[in-house]
C-alpha positions in Angstrom: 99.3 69.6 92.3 100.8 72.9 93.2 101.7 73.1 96.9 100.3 74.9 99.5 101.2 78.6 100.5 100.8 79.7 103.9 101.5 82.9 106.5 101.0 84.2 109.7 100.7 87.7 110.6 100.2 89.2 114.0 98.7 92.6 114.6 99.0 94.6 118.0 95.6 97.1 118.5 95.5 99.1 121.5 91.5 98.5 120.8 89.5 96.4 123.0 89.3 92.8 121.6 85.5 92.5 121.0 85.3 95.8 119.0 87.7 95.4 116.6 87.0 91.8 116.1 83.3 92.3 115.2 84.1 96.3 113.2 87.3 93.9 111.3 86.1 91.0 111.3 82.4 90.3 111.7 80.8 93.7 110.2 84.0 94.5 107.7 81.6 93.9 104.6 79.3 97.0 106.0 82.2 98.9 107.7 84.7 98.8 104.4 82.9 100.5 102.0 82.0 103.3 104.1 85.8 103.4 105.2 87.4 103.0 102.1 85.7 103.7 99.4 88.4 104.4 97.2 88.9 100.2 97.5 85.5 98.6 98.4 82.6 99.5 96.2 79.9 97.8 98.4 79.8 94.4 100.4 76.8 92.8 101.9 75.7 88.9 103.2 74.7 87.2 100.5 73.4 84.1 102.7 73.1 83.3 106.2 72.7 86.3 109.3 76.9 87.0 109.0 77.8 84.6 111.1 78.8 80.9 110.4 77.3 79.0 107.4 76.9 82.8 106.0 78.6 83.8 102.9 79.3 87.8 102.3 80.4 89.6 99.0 82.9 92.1 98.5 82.9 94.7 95.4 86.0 96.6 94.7 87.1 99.4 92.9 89.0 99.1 89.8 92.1 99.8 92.2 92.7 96.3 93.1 93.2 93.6 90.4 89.8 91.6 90.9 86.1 93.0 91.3 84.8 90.7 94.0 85.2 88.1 96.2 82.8 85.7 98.0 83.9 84.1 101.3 82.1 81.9 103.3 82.3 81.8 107.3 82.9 78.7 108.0 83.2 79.0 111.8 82.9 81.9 113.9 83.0 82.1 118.3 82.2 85.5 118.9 82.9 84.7 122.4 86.7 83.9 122.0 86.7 85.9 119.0 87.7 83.8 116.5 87.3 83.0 112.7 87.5 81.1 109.7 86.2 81.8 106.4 87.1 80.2 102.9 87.4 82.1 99.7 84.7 80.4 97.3 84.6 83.3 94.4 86.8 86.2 92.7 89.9 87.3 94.5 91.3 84.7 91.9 89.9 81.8 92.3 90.1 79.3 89.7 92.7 81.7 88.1 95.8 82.1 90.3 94.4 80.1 93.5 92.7 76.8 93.7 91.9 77.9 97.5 92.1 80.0 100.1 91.5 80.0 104.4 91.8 82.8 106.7 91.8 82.1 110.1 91.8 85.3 112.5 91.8 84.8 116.5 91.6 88.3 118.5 92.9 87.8 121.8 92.9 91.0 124.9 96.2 92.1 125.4 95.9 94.6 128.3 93.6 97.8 127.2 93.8 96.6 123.4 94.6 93.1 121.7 96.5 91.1 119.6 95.2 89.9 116.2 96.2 86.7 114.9 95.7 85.4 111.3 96.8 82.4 109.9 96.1 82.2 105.5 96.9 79.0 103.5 95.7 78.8 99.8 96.5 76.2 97.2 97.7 77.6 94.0 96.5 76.9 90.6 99.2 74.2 88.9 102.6 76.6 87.7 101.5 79.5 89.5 104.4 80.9 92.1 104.0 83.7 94.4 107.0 86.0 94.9 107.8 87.4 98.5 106.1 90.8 96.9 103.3 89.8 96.6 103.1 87.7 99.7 103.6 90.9 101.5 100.7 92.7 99.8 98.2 90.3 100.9 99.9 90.6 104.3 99.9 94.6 104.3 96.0 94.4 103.1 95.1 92.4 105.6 97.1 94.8 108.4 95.3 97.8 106.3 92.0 96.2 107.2 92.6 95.9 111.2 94.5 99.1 111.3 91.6 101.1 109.3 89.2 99.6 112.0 91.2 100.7 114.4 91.5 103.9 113.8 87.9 104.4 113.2 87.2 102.6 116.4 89.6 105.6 118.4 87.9 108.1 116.7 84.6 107.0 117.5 84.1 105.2 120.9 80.7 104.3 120.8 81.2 102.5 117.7 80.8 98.2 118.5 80.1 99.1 122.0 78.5 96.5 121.8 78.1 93.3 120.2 76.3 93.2 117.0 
């Protein structure tokens, strides 16, 4: 069995807590393609209402090194703002990673917040991960808040309420 590979990253957003969780976190598979459309193709919920129980699809570009992923929201507290969703499809499963957890906790931190996220995955038997690319799935995830971000400054109104 190939052991467990884990990190933390933590994110500082001078956006209010319950915007950027549900624009990153809870409405990122409508909010990414129009965003960045050079990466995300199209994403939608593929069962459930987007929130726990509900699995959502990703389609990418042929700029990252997979065409999909599937993840399933395992738990989500939209009151604490906090998440956890499990990688069931693409993104390599079954080909470089047996599996895969995000966790993501958004916490107020004065006018903004602070994003936490914890991501553990179980790699397929030889497969090692080098520090590079540990630090691209790190700098994708930071892509993802800080792209919300900025298009939560630019537009105010935008999650002004919850969805």
């Amino acid at each position: 069995m190939a052991a467990p590979n884990s990190w933390t990253l933590d994110i500082d957003s001078s956006v209010a807590a319950p915007r950027l969780f549900f624009a990153a976190v809870m409405d990122w598979h409508t909010l990414a393609p129009k965003l960045t459309p050079q990466i995300v193709a199209s994403g939608h919920v593929v069962v459930g209402d987007g929130h726990a129980s509900s699995v959502r699809e990703l389609h990418f570009t042929k700029e990252m090194p997979f065409s999909c992923m599937k993840e399933r929201l395992d738990f989500v507290d939209v009151k604490t703002f906090e998440s956890r969703s499990t990688l069931i499809e693409g993104a390599g499963i079954g080909i470089w990673i047996e599996s895969a957890t995000t966790e993501i906790k958004v916490e107020p931190k004065g006018d903004g917040c602070a994003v936490n996220v914890k991501w553990a995955c179980k790699l397929m038997p030889g497969v090692k991960v080098n520090e590079d690319q540990l630090n691209s799935a790190k700098d994708s995830l930071t892509g993802i808040f800080k792209t919300a971000e900025e298009y939560l400054i630019a537009n105010p109104e935008a999650y002004s309420k919850p969805i």
